[in-house]
Backbone bond lengths (Angstrom), bond angles and torsions (degrees), N, CA, C in turn:
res aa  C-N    CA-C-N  psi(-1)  N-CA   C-N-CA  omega(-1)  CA-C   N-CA-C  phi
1 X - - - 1.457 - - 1.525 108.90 -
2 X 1.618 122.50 146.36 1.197 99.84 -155.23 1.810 84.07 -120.69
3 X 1.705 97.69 144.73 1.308 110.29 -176.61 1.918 119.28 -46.19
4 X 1.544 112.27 138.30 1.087 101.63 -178.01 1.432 112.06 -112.91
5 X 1.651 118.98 146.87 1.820 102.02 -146.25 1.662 75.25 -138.63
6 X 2.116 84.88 131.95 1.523 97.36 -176.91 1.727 100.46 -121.31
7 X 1.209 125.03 126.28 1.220 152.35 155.45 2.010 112.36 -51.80
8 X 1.244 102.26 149.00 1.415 107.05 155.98 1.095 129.62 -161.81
9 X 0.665 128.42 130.32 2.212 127.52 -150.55 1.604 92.14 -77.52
10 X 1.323 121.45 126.65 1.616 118.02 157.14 1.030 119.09 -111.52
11 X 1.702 114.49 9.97 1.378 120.79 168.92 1.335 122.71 -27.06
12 X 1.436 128.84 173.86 1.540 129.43 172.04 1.780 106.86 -56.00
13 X 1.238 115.12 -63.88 1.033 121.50 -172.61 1.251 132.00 -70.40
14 X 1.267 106.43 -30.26 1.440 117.88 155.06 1.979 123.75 -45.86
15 X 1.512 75.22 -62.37 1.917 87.94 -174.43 1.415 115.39 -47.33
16 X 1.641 100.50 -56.74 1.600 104.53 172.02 1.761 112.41 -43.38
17 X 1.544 108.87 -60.05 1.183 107.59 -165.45 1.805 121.17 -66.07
18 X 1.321 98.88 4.92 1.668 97.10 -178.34 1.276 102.96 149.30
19 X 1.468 146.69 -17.92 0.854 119.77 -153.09 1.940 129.60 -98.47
20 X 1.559 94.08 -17.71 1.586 97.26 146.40 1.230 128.48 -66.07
21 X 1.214 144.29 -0.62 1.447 129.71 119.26 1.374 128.81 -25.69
22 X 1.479 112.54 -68.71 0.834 125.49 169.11 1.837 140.21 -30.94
23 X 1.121 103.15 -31.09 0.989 103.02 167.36 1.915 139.36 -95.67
24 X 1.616 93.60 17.72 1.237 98.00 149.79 1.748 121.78 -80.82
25 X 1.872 113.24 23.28 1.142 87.41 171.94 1.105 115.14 -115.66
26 X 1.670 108.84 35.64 1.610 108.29 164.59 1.048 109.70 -81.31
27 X 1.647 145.02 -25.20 1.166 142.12 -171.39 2.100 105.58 -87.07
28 X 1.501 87.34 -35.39 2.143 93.58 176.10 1.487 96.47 -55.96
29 X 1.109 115.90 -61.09 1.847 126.84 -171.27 1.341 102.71 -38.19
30 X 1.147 119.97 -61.35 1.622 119.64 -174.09 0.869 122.48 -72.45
31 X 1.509 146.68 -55.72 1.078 135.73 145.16 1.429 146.96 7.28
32 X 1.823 89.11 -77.13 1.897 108.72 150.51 1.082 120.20 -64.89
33 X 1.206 132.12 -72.26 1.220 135.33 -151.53 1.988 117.27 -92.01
34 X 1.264 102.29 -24.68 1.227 98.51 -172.55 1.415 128.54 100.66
35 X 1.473 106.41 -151.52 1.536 113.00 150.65 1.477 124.89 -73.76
36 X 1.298 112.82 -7.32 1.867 113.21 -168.79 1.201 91.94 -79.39
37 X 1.441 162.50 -19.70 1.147 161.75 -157.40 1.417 109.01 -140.31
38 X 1.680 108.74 132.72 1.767 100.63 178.82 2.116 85.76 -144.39
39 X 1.436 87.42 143.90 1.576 87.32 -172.88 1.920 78.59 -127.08
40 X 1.545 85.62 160.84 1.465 115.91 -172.55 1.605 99.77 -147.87
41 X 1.367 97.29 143.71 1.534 100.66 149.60 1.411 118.84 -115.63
42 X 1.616 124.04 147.06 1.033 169.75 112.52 1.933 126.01 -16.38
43 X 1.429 111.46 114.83 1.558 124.61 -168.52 1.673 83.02 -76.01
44 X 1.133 109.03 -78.28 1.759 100.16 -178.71 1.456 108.33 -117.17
45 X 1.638 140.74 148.90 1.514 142.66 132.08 1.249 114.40 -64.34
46 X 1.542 120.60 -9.95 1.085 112.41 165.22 1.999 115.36 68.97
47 X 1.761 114.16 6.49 1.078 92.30 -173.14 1.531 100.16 -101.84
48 X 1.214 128.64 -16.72 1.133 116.13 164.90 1.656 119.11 -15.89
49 X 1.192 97.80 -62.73 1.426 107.02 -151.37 1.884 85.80 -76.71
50 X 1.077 163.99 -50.33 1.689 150.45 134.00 1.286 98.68 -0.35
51 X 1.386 146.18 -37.52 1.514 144.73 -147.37 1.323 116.22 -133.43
52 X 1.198 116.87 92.16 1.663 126.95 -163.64 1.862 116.50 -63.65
53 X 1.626 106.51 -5.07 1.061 125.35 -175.16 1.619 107.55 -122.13
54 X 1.315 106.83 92.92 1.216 113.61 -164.58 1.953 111.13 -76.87
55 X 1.490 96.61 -15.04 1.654 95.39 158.88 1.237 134.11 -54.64
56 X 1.053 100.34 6.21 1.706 92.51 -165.83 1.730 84.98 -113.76
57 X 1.378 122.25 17.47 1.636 128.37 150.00 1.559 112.69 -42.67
58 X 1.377 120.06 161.75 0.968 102.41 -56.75 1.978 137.25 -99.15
59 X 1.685 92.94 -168.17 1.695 93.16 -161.94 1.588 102.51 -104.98
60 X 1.284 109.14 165.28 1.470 119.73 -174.02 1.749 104.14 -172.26
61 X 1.082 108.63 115.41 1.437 143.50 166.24 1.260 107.52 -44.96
62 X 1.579 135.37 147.36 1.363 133.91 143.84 1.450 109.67 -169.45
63 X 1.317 85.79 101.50 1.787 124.51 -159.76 1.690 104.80 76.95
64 X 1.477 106.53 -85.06 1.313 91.00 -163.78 1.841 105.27 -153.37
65 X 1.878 93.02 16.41 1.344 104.45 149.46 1.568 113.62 -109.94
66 X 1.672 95.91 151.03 1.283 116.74 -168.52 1.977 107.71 -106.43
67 X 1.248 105.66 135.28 1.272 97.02 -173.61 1.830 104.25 -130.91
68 X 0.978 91.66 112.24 1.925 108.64 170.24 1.098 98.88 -61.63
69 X 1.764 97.75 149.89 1.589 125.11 -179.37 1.474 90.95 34.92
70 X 0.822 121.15 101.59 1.470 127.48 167.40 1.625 120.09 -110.30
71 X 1.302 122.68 135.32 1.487 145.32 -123.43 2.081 87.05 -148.46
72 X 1.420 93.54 136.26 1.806 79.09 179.88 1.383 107.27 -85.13
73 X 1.706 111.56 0.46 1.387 96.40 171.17 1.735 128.95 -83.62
74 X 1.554 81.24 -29.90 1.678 95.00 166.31 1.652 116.93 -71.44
75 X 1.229 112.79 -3.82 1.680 106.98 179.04 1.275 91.41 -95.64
76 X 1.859 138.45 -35.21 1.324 139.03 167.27 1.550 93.69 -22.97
77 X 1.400 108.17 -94.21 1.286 156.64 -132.10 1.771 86.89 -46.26
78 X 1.037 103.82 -65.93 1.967 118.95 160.65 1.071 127.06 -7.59
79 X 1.772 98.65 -74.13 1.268 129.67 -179.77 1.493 107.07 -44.57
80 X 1.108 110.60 -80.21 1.308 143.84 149.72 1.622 121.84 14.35
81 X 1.577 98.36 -58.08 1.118 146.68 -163.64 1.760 88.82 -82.04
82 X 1.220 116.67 -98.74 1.481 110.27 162.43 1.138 139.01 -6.28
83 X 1.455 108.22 -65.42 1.746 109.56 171.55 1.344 117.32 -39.94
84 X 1.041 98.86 -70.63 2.198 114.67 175.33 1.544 110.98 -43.90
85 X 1.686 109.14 -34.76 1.680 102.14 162.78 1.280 119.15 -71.95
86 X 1.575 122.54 -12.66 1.550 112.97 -150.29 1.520 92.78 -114.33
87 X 1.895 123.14 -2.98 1.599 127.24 -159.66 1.915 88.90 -82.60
């Protein structure tokens, strides 16, 4: 099964908009998932600036979908999402 790799923007705009939350999901990730999942954060994703509507802060990667306003349940949900593609 091939590792699934989660991103998290700690950009300026990001952080404000949610994304230190977010990073309690290095400890959710492990827990659940184990080693099949490894999350990192990220200085910028850089998609803001692709996205003229910076509300939709913040962003977080997992693999190589990108998910606006991102929610740690919606990065679950992803994750999640992946595994069952990757079984």
């Amino acid at each position: 099964m091939a590792k699934v790799n989660v991103k998290i923007c700690m950009g300026t705009t990001c952080f404000v908009m949610g994304s230190s939350q977010l990073q309690d999901l290095v400890d959710i990730v492990k827990n659940r998932y184990g080693d099949d999942v490894e999350v990192s954060g990220s200085t910028c994703l850089n998609h803001c600036t692709n996205n003229s509507e910076y509300s939709k802060a913040p962003y977080v990667t997992v693999d190589d979908t990108v998910i606006q306003e991102a929610t740690i349940d919606k990065v679950l949900q992803e994750i999640d999402r992946k595994l069952k593609e990757n079984e």
